[in-house]
C-alpha positions in Angstrom: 0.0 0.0 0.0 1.3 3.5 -0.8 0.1 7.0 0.3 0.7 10.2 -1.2 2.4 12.9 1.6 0.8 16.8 1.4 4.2 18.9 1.0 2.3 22.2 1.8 4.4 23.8 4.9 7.5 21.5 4.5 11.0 22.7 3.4 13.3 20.1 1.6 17.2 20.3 1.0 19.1 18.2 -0.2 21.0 16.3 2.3 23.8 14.2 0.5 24.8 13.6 -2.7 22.5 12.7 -5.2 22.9 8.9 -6.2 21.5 5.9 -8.7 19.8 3.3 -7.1 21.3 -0.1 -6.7 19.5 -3.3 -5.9 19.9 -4.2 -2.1 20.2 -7.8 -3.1 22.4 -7.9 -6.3 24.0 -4.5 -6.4 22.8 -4.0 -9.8 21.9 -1.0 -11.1 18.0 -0.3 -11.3 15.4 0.8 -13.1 11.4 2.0 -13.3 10.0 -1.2 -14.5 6.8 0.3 -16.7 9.3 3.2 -18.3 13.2 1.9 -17.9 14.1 5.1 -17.3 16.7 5.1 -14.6 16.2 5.2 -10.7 17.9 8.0 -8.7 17.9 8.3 -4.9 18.0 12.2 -3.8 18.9 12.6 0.3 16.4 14.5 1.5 15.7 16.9 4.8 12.2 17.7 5.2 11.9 20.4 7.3 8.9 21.6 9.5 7.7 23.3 12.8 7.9 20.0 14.3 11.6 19.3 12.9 13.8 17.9 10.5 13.4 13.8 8.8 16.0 12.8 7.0 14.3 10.6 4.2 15.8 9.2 0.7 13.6 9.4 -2.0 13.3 7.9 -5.4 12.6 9.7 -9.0 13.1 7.9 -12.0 14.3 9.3 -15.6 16.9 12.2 -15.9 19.6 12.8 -13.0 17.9 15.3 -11.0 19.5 18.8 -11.1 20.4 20.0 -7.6 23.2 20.2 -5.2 24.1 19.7 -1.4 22.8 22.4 0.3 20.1 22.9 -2.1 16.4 24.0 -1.5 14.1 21.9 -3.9 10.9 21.2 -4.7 8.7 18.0 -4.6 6.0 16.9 -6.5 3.6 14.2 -6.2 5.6 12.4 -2.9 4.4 9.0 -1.9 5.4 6.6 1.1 4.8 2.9 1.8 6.4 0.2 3.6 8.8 -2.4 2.2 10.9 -5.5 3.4 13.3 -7.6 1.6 15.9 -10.1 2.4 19.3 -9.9 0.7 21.4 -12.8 -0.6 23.4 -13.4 2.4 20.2 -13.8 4.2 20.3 -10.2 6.0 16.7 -8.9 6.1 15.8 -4.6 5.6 12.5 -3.1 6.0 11.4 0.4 6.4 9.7 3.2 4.8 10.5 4.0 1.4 9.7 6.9 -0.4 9.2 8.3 -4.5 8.1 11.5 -6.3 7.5 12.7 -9.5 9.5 14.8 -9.6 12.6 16.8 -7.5 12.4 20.1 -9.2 14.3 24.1 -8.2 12.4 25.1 -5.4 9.6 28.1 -5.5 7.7 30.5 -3.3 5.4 27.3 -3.4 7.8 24.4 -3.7 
C-alpha cells in the first residue's frame, strides 16, 4: 500500500549527494520497470515546525539537477512500507519513499 504525503508547509534540502539506485540484493543497477528510465535516490531533509526527517527518495528518468545544500521542490511524494531479504540472508524493512518529480524550489515548492 502507498500513500501520497501533502508537501504544503514543509522545506526540503538536499542532504547528500545525489545517487542511482542499486539493488539491495544484487548490487545492480536499477530501473522503473513500466518506463526503464533510470532510478535516482535524492537525500532529502524535510523540514517543518515539528523538525527535521532525514528521508531518501526515489525519482526515476533524468539525473535530478540539484546540489548539497540545495532547497528543492517536490512533486507528487508517496510513502509505503517495504521488506526484503538480501542474498546473504540479511533482512531490511522500512519506509520508502518516490516522487515525481525533484524540481528548483519556489515561493510554493
Amino acid at each position: 500500500m502507498k500513500w501520497f504525503v501533502d508537501t504544503s508547509g514543509k522545506r526540503f534540502e538536499v542532504a547528500a549527494p545525489i545517487k542511482r539506485k542499486a539493488d539491495f540484493g544484487t548490487g545492480e543497477v536499477k530501473v522503473d520497470p513500466v518506463t526503464k528510465a533510470p532510478l535516482w535516490v535524492v537525500p532529502l531533509a524535510a523540514k517543518d515546525p515539528d523538525g527535521i526527517e532525514l528521508i531518501n527518495v526515489t525519482v526515476a528518468g533524468e539525473e535530478p539537477k540539484a546540489t548539497v545544500g540545495q532547497l528543492v521542490g517536490v512533486q507528487g511524494l508517496e510513502v509505503g512500507q517495504y521488506a526484503m531479504t538480501g542474498k546473504n540472508g540479511s533482512i531490511k524493512s522500512g519506509l520508502w519513499f518516490r516522487a515525481e518529480a525533484i524540481v528548483q524550489a519556489t515561493a510554493k515548492s
